[in-house]
N, C-alpha and C positions, 0 to 999 in steps of 0.2 A: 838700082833705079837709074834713070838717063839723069846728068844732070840738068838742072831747072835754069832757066836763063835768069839772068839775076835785071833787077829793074820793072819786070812785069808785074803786074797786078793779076791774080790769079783766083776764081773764085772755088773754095775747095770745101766747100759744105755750106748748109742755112747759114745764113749771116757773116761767113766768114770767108778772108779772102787773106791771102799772103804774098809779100813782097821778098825775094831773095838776096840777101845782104851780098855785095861781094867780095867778103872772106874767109875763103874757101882754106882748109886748113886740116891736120891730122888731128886735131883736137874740135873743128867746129865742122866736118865734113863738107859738105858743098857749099857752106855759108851758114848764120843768121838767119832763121824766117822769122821777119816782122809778120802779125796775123794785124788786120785790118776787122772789127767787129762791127755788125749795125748796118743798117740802110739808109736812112737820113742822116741823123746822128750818130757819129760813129765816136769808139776806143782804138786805139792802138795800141798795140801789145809788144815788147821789146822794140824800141825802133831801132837797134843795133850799134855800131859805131858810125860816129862823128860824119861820115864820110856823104862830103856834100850830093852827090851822084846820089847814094841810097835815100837821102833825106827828099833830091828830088822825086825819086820814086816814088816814095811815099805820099810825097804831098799831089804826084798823081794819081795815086791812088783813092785818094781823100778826094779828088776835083768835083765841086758842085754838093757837097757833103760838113756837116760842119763836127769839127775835132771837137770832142766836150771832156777827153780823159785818155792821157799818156800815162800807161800801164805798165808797172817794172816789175819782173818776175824776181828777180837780182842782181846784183852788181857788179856783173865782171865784165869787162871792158868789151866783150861782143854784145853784149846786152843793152847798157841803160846810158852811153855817152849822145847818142842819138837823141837824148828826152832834150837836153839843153836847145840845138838849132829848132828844134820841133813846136817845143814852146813858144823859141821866140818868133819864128812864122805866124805858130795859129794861136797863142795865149792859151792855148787849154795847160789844167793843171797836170803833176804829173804826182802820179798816187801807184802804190802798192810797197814793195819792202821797204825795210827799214833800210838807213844809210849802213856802210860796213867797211872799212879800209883796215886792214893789216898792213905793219913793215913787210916790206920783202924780204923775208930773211934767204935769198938763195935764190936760183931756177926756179921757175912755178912749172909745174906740167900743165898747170891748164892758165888761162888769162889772169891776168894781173886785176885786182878792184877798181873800179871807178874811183878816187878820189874827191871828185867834184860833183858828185850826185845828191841831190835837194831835192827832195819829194817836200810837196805843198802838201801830203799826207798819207803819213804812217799806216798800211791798213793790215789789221788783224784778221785772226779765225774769223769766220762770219761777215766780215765788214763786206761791203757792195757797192759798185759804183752802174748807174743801170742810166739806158737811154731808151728809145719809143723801140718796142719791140724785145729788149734783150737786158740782161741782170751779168754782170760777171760778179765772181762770191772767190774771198777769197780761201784758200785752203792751206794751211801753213803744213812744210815740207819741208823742214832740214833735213840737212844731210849733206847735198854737194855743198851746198856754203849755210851760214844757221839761219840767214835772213831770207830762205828760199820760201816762194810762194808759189803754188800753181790757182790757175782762178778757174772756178766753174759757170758753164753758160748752161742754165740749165734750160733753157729753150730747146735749144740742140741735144740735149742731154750729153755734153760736150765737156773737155776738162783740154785747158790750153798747159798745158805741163813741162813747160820749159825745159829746164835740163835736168829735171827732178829722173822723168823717163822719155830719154833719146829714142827717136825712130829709127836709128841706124847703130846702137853703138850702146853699151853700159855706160851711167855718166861718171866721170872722175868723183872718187872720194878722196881728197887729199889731207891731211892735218898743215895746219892747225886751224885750220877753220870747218874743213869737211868732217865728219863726225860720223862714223861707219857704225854706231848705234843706235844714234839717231833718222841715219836715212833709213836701215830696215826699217825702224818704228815709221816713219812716211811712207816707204812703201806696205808695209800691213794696213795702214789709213786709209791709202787709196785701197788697195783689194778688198774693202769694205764697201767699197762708192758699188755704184751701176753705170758709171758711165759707159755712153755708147762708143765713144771716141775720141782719143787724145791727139791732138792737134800741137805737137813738140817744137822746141824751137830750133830742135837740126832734125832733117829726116821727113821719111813720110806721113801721113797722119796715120795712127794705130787702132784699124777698127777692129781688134780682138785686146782689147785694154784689161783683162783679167787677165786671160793668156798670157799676156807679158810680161805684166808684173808677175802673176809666181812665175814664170821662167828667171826675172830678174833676181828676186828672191831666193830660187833655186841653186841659180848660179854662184851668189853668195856664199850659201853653202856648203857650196863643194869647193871654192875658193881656202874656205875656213877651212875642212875639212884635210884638204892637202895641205895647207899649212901649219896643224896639228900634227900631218901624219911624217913632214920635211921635219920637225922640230923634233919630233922622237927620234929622227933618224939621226940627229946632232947638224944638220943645218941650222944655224941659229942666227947667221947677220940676213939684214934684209938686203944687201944685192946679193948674196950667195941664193937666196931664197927665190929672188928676182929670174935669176939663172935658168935654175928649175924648174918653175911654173911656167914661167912665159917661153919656151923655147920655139922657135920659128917667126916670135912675135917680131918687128921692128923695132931694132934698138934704142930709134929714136923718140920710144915710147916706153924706156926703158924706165926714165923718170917719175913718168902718171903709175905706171906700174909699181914704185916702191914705195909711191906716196900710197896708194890702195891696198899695198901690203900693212905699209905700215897701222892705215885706221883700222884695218881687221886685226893687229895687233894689240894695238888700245882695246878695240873692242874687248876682248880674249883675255885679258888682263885685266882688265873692268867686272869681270864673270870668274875674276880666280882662277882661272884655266892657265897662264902662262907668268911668265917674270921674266926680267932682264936687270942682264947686269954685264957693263963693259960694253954694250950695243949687241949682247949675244943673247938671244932668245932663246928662253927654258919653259921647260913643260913642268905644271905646280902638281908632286906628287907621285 
């Protein structure tokens, strides 16, 4: 896709309308898209990082429209530092995941947590925050992080799907918080739904949203599958593994890549399938 000019207001389906963050990155592709919901009364949905430019965008976005509910899908620092200026401009609350900070124990391959993120409220399975015209519902999704939520507009028959599933990209599963049995178990959730189209928070919107989840799904498994088949062969550490799989990939993605080895590990070993020991991974059997 060409890239999107960041700052504009864009309207890219019923009710919705998106603003592109500007940071643009190997892990966040052309940026952030904050999505703008509603006609009168609007939500907004990641308003991205801090970064005063984007927050004006936004609140151009919103001109002549009144904020009633800043909406966090998650908490990594492209996502939800945006809620704090945002508030304090227009008082609306700021509702959806839970709060979430880890130490940093090392390199992150993907964004570091928000620290300072305070949701006026927590919203679970089913919970709904609705204005004149339009319902967002939310739909709990761990996996890339456990406090992930994507929310449904079922007006549109629409699902805003954060980085549960990227328009451009598999999203990172990293440990210790990414949880690579968890997120299949979110992705099988959603290929239950009907949604018409997923509206992501990098990328373009996805109007074949079965299609891509089982291909993501798919993907998975043949991820697994060659990791099974490296592990018989006595590759057993995960950058030897890393090696392997990823070859042509950019190294400086070498990182996300060991992190997503490694929650298919957990997984695998969760299922009796593998064991370690000494950081060398064995096949149980």
């Amino acid at each position: 896709m060409d890239a999107l000019p960041t700052g504009d207001c864009i309207a890219i389906g019923p009710l919705v309308s998106r603003v592109l963050a500007p940071n643009p990155s190997p892990f966040t592709f052309t940026g952030t898209q904050t999505h703008i919901v509603g006609t009168t009364d609007v939500a907004v949905i990641d308003p991205g990082p801090a970064d005063p430019e984007h927050i004006d965008a936004i609140m151009r976005g919103i001109a002549g429209r009144t904020l009633t509910a800043i909406v966090i899908t998650h908490t990594h620092n492209d996502h939800s530092p945006g809620s704090r200026p945002l508030q304090a401009l227009t008082g609306a609350p700021i509702v959806g995941c839970a709060p979430l900070v880890l130490d940093n124990l090392g390199p992150r391959a993907d964004a570091a947590f928000d620290a300072d993120y305070a949701p006026n409220r927590v919203m679970a399975e089913g919970d709904a925050v609705t204005g004149e015209g339009w319902t967002l519902t939310a739909v709990e999704t761990p996996g890339h992080t456990s406090n992930h939520l994507c929310f449904a507009l079922p007006e549109a028959r629409a699902l805003f799907s954060g980085d549960h599933v990227m328009g451009w990209s598999t999203t990172v599963v990293a440990p210790p918080d990414g949880d690579m049995t968890a997120y299949l178990a979110s992705l099988a959730k959603l290929q239950a739904r009907d949604d018409a189209v997923y509206y992501p928070a990098h990328g373009e919107p996805i109007t074949n949203p079965a299609q891509k989840v089982r291909g993501f799904l798919g993907h998975r498994r043949q991820r697994e599958a060659q990791i099974m088949r490296l592990i018989e062969e006595g590759v057993g550490t995960i950058p030897d593994l890393v090696e392997r799989m990823y070859v042509g990939v950019d190294r400086r993605l070498f990182g996300a890549a060991g992190g997503s080895v490694l929650a298919h590990l957990i997984d695998l070993q969760g299922r009796g399938l593998v064991t370690v020991e000494n950081d060398h991974w064995w096949k149980v059997g």
